[in-house]
VMD Tcl script that draws the C-alpha trace (Angstrom):
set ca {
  {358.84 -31.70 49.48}
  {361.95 -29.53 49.48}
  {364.05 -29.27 46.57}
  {367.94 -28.09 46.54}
  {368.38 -26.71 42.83}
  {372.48 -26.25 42.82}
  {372.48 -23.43 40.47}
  {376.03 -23.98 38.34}
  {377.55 -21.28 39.65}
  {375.32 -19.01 37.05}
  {372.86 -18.19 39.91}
  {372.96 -18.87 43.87}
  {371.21 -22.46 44.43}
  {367.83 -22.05 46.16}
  {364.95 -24.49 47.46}
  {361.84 -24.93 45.73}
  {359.02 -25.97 47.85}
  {357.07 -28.63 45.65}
  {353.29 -30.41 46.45}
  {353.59 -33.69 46.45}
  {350.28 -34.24 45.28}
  {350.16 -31.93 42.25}
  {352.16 -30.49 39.82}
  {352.94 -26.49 41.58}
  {355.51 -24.89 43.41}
  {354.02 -23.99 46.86}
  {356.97 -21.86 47.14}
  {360.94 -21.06 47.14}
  {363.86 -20.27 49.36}
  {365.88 -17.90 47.46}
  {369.94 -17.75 47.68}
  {370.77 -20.33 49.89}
  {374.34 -20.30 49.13}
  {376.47 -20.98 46.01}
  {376.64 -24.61 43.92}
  {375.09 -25.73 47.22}
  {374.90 -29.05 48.40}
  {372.48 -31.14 51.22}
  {369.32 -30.43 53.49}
  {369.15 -31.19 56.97}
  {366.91 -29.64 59.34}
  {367.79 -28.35 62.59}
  {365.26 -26.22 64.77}
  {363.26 -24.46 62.23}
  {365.93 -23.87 60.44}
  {366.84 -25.32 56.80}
  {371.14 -25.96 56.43}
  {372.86 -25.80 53.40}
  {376.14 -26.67 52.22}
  {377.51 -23.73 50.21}
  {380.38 -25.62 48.40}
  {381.28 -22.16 46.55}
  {381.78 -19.92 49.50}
  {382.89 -23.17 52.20}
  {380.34 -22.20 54.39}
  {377.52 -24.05 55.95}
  {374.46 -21.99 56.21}
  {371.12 -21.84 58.08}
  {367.84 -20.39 56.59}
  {364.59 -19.54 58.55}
  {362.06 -21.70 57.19}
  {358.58 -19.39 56.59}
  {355.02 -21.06 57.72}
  {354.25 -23.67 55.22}
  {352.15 -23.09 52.67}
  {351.05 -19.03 52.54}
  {353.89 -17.71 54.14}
  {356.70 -19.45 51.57}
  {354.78 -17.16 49.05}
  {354.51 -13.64 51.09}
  {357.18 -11.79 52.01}
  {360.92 -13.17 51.41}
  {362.86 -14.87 54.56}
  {365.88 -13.62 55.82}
  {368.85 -14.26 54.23}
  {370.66 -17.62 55.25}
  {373.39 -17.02 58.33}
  {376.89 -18.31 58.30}
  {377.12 -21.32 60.95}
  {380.64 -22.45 60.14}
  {382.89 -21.30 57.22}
  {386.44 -23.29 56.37}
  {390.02 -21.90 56.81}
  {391.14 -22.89 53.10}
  {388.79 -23.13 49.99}
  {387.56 -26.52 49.87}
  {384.24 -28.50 48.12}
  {381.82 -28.99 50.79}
  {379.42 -32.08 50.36}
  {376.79 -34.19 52.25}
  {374.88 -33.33 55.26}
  {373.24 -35.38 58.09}
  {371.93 -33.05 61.41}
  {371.97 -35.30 64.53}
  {371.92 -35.06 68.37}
  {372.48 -31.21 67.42}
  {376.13 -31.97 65.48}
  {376.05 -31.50 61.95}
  {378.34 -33.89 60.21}
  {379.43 -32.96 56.37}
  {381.97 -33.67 53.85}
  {385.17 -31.69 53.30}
  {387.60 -32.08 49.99}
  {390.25 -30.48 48.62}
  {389.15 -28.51 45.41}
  {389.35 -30.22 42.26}
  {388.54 -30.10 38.48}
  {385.61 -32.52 37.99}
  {387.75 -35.02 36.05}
  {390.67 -35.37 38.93}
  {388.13 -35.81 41.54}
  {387.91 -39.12 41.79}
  {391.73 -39.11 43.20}
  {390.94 -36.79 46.25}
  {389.85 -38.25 49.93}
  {387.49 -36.74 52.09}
  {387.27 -35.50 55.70}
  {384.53 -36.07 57.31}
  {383.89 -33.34 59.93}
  {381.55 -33.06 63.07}
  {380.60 -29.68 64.01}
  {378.13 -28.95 67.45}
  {375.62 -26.46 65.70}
  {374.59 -24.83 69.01}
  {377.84 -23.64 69.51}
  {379.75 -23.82 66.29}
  {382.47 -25.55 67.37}
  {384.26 -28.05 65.37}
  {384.17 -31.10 67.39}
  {386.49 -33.40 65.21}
  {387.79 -34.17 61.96}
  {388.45 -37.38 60.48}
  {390.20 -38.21 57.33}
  {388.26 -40.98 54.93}
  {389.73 -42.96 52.31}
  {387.08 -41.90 49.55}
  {388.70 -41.66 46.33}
  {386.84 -38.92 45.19}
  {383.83 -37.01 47.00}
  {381.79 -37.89 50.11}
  {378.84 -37.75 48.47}
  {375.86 -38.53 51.42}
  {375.76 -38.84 54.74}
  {372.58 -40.81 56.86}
  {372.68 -41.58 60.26}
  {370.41 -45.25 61.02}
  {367.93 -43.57 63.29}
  {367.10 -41.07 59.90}
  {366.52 -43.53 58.09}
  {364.38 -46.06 59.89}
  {362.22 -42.48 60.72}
  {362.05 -41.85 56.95}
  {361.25 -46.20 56.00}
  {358.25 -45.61 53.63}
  {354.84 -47.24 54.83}
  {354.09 -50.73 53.33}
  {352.76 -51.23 49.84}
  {349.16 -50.06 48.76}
  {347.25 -52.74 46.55}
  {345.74 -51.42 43.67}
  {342.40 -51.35 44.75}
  {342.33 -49.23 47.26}
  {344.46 -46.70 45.30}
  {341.41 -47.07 42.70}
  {339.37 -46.50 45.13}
  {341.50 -43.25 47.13}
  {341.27 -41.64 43.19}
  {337.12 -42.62 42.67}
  {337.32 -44.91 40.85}
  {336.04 -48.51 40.73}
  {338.50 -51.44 40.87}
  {339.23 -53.29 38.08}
  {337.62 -57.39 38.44}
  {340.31 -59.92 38.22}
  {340.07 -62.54 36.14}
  {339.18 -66.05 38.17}
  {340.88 -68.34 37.35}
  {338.95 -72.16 37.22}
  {341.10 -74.88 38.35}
}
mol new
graphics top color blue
foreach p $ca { graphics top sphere $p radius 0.5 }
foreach p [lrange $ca 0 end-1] q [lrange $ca 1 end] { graphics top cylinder $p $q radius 0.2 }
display resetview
């Protein structure tokens, strides 16, 4: 699993690369931007919403696992960076456009009486396609397209017997019940 740690502003945000089966880090992704926000992949590359610096960003992702912990990637490279300072939130990657939140920046307690834009950039190229205005009332926070998530739907339900059994160990008898 890949995990965006947003740093506070104290430190740049990075991506720790966690087992899902155990309890280590298999790795990290160092710097990949500032109070940064969103992960969407796009060929071999990791994106990044650097909300400090109004940039979106693309980092080379090393060979899973040995390589995450050899030598460090390259750092992340600029894709798209916005005219005005702004808070940059929310990333879905698809048919090659990346499509993200943009907001005016705000303290935390008057953000909930800013609107978004919702922008559409082509990554190939790095041209902004369109922007649309939303009526948010305070941040766009996450952005799915359908087709994500009916590739991400989780598999069906495991009965606890055969997760007994995937872990060695005997199921537990039921009580019957007489009628």
């Amino acid at each position: 699993m890949l995990v965006l740690l947003h740093g506070l502003r104290r430190t740049p945000s990075e991506v720790q690369i966690v087992e899902r089966s155990g309890h280590m880090s298999a790795g990290r992704l160092p710097a990949v931007g500032n109070s940064s926000h969103g992960l969407a992949y796009w060929r071999g590359e990791l994106l990044t919403l650097d909300s400090d610096g109004g940039r979106l960003l693309a980092t080379s992702l090393p060979a899973f696992p040995a390589a995450s912990r050899a030598a460090p990637p390259p750092p992340p490279r600029e894709l798209w960076r916005a005219a005005t300072p702004c808070f940059l939130k929310g990333i879905a990657v698809h048919g090659g456009v990346a499509y993200f939140g943009l907001s005016p920046p705000q303290r935390r307690l008057l953000r909930k009486r800013v609107n978004s834009t919702l922008v559409a950039l082509e990554l190939a190229s790095g041209a902004e396609l369109w922007r649309r205005p939303l009526p948010t009332h305070g941040l766009l926070n996450l952005i799915a397209h359908p087709s994500y998530l009916s590739a991400l739907a989780p598999p069906g339900t495991i009965p606890l017997a055969a997760k007994a059994m995937r872990r060695g160990a005997a199921p537990r008898a039921m009580p019957v019940r007489e009628p």
